[in-house]
C-alpha positions as CSV (number, residue, x, y, z in Angstrom):
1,X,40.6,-6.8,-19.9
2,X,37.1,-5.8,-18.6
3,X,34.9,-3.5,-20.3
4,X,35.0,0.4,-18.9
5,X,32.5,2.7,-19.4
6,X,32.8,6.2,-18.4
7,X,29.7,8.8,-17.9
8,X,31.4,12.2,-18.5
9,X,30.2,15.5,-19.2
10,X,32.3,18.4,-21.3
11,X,34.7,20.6,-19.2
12,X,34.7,18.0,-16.2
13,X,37.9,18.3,-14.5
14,X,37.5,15.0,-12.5
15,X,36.4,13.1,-15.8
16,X,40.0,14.2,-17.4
17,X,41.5,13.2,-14.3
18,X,39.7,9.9,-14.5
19,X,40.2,9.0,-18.0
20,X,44.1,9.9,-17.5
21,X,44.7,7.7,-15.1
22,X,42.8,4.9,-17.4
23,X,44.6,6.0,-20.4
24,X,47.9,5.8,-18.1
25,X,47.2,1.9,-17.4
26,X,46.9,1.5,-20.6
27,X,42.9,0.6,-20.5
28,X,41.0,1.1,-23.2
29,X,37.2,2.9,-22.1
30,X,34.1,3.8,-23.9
31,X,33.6,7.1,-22.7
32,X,29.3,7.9,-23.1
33,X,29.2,12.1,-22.9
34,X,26.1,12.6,-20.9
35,X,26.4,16.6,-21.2
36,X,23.4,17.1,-22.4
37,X,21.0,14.9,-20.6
38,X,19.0,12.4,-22.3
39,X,18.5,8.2,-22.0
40,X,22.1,7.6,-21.3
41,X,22.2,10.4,-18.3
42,X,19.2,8.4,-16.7
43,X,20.6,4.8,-17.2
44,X,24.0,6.2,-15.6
45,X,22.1,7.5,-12.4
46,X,20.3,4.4,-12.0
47,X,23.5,1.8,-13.0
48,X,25.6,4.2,-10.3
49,X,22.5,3.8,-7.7
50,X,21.2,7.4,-7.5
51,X,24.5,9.2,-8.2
52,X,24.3,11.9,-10.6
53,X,28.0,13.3,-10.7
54,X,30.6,12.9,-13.2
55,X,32.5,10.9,-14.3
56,X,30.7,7.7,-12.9
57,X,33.1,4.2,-13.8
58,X,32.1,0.8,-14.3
59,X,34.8,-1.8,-15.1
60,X,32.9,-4.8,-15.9
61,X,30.0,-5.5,-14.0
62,X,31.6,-3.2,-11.2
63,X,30.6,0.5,-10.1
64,X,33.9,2.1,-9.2
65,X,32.5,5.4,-8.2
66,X,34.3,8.8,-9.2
67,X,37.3,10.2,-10.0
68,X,38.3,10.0,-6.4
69,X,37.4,6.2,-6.0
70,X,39.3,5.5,-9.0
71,X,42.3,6.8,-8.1
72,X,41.6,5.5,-4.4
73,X,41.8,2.2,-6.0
74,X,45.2,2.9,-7.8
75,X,46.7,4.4,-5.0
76,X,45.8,0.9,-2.8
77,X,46.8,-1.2,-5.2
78,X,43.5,-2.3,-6.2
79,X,43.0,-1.1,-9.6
80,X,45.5,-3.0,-11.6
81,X,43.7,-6.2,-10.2
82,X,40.3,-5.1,-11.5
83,X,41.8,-4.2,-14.9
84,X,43.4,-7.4,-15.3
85,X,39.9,-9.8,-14.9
């Protein structure tokens, strides 16, 4: 299974929703809390290419997006794919 990093903040609806789904499939994440700013906020916004919204997903090399991308991906059929590499 890829590594999946997960920028989340505290009290983020979408990044419970996000790490839910993950948790469903049975993927294990590193989840980096970016609630208060800092190095890891800045190397999230420029690893997601200017997005500054949470939760932003990377499963290996690839930026997923949000919440909404993620479970775009699940509800395709894409996702399973991407967790299995």
């Amino acid at each position: 299974m890829p590594k999946i990093e997960v920028y989340t903040k505290m009290f983020c609806p979408y990044c419970v929703r996000a790490k839910r789904l993950l948790e469903a499939k049975g993927a294990a994440f590193e989840e980096i809390d970016i609630t208060m700013g800092g190095p890891q906020r800045a190397e999230m916004i420029q690893r997601a290419n200017g997005r500054t919204t949470v939760p932003q997903i990377f499963i290996g090399e690839t930026h997923i997006g949000g919440s909404d991308d993620l479970v775009a991906l699940e509800r395709s059929g894409k996702l399973d794919p991407l967790l299995a590499d």
